[in-house]
C-alpha positions in Angstrom: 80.4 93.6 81.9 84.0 93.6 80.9 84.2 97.2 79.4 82.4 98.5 82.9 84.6 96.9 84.9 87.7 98.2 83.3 87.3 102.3 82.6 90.2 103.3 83.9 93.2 102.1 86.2 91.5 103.6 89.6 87.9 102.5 88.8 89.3 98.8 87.9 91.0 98.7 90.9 88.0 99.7 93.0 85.9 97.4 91.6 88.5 94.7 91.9 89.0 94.9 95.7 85.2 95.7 96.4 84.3 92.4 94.4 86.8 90.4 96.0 85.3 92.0 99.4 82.1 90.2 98.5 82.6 87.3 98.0 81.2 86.1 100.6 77.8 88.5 101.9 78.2 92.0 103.4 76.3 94.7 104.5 75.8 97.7 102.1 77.0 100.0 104.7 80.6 97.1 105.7 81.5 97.4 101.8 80.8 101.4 101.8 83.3 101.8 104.3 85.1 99.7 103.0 85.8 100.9 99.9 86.5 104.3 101.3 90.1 102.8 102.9 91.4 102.5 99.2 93.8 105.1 98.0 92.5 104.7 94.4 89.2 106.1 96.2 90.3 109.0 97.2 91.0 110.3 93.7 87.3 109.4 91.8 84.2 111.5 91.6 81.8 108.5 91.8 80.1 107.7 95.2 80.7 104.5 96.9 77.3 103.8 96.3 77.7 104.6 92.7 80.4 102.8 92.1 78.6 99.7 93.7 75.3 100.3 91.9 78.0 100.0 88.3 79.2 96.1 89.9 74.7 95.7 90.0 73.9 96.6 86.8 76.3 94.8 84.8 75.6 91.5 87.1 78.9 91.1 88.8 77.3 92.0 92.3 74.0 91.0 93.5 72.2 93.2 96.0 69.7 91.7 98.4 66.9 93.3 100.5 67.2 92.8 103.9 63.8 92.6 106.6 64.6 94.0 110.4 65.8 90.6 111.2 68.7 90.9 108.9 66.6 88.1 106.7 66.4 88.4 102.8 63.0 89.7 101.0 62.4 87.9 97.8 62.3 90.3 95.1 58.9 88.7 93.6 57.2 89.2 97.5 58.4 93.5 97.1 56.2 93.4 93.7 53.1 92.3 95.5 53.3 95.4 98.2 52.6 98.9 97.6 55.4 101.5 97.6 55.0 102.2 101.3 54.8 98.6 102.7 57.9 97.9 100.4 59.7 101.0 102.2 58.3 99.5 106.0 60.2 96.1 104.8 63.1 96.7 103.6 65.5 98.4 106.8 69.2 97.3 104.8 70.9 95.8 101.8 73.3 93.7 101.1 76.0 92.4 98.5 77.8 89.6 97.5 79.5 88.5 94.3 78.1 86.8 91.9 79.4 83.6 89.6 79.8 86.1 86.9 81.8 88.6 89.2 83.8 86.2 90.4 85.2 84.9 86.8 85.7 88.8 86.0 88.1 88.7 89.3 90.6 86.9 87.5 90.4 88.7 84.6 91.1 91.9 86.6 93.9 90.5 88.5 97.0 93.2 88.2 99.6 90.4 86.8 97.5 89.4 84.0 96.5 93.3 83.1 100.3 93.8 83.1 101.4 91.0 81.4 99.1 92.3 78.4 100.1 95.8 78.2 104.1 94.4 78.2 102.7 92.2 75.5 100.8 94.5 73.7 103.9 96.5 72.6 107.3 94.9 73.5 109.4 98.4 72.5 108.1 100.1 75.5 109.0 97.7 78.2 112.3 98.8 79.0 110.6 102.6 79.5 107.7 100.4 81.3 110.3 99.0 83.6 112.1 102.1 84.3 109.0 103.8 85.4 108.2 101.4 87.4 111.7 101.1 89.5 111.6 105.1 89.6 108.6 105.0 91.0 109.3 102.5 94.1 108.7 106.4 96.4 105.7 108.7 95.1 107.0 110.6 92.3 105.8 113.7 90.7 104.9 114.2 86.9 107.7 116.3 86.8 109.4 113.9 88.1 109.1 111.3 85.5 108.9 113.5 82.9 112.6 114.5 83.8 113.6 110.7 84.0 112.3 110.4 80.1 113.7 113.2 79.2 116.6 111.7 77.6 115.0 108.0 76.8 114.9 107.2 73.5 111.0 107.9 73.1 108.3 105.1 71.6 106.2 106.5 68.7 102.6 106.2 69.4 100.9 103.8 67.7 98.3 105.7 65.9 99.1 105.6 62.5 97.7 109.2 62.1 100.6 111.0 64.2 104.1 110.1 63.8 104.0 111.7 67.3 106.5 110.3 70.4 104.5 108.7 73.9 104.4 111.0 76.4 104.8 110.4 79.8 101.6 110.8 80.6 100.8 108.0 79.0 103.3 105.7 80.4 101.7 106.5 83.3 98.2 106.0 82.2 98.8 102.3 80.6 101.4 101.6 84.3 97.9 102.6 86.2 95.3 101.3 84.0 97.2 98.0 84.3 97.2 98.0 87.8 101.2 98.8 88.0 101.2 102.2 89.2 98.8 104.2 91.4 98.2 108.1 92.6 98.2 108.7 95.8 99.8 112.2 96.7 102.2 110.8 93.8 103.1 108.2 91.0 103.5 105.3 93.8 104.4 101.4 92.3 101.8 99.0 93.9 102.2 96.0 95.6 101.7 94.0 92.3 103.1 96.0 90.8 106.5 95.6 92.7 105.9 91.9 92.5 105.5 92.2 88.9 109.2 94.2 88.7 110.9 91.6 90.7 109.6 88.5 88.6 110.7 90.5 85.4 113.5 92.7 86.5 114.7 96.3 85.6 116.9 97.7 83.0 
C-alpha cells in the first residue's frame, strides 16, 4: 500500500484528501467531483476514477455496490447472478475508507512527509527553507532557478556523480513532501506555510 499511495507529490496529495473525504461513506459520483476541485488534479493524467480504483486495489478504500434503493449488495449475493441480473442490480457505487486507509492518513500527513525530507539531509534545509519563503506567490522555474543561482549548491547524494542539486529537484522533494504545489506556478501550500512558520526562514 505505502509505495501506491506515495508516487509522486500530486498523486499523494490526491489520495490524501480523497481518503480523508471517505471517511465516512460517499457516493462514487460526490468523491468524483470531488476530487476534481483539487489543484493537484488538474495537473495528472489519471482519471478520477483511476485514481480511486489505485485507493481499491491496494485496500485503503472499499467500494460498495449499491441496489436502486441506495441499499448495499453483498458481494457473495453478485456471484450467484448471471452477468445481466448483476448489471439490473447494481444502479451506483460507493466508497469509504477503510481501517487500513485510515492508518495510511497519518502517514501521508504533509508535516510528517516534511519533517522526513528536512531530516533526511540536514545541508539542504536552509535552500529547503528559502524555496519555500520565495515561493509564498506562484513562482516560475525560472524563477527559482534565478534565486539559487548564487546559493551555495548541495551535492547530490548519489555516490556516482559528484554532480550539484538542481532546482528541479528542490522542487520535486518540496512537492513530493507535500511543501510545495503547481498550480499555474511553484505555490507553498497551506502546510506547507504552517510548516515555515513552526521552523522559520533563513
Amino acid at each position: 500500500m505505502k509505495s501506491a499511495l506515495h508516487r509522486r507529490g500530486s498523486f499523494t496529495e490526491i489520495m490524501r484528501k480523497a481518503l480523508g473525504f471517505c471517511t465516512q461513506q460517499r457516493s462514487f459520483s460526490e468523491v468524483e467531483a470531488e476530487i476534481a476541485t483539487y489543484p493537484e488534479f488538474r495537473y495528472v493524467e489519471y482519471s478520477q476514477a483511476a485514481i480511486l480504483d489505485i485507493l481499491v486495489q491496494v485496500g485503503a478504500l472499499e467500494k460498495r455496490n449499491l441496489d436502486k434503493s441506495g441499499g448495499i449488495v453483498p458481494v457473495a449475493r453478485l456471484r450467484a447472478l448471471s452477468e445481466d441480473d448483476r448489471d439490473d442490480l447494481v444502479v451506483a457505487y460507493a466508497l469509504e475508507t477503510t481501517e487500513a486507509g485510515k492508518a495510511a492518513i497519518a502517514d501521508m500527513e504533509p508535516v510528517e512527509r516534511l519533517q522526513a525530507l528536512f531530516a533526511e539531509a540536514p545541508e539542504r534545509n536552509e535552500t529547503y527553507l528559502r524555496v519555500m519563503e520565495f515561493c509564498r506567490i506562484p513562482r516560475t522555474f525560472d524563477d527559482v532557478s534565478a534565486l539559487l543561482k548564487d546559493a551555495a549548491s548541495a551535492k547530490s547524494r548519489n555516490p556516482y556523480t559528484d554532480l550539484p542539486l538542481y532546482p528541479s529537484a528542490y522542487l520535486g522533494h518540496l512537492e513530493g513532501a507535500g511543501g510545495l504545489l503547481w498550480d499555474e506556478g511553484w505555490i507553498l501550500t497551506e502546510d506547507g506555510a504552517a510548516f515555515l512558520e513552526a521552523h522559520g526562514c533563513c
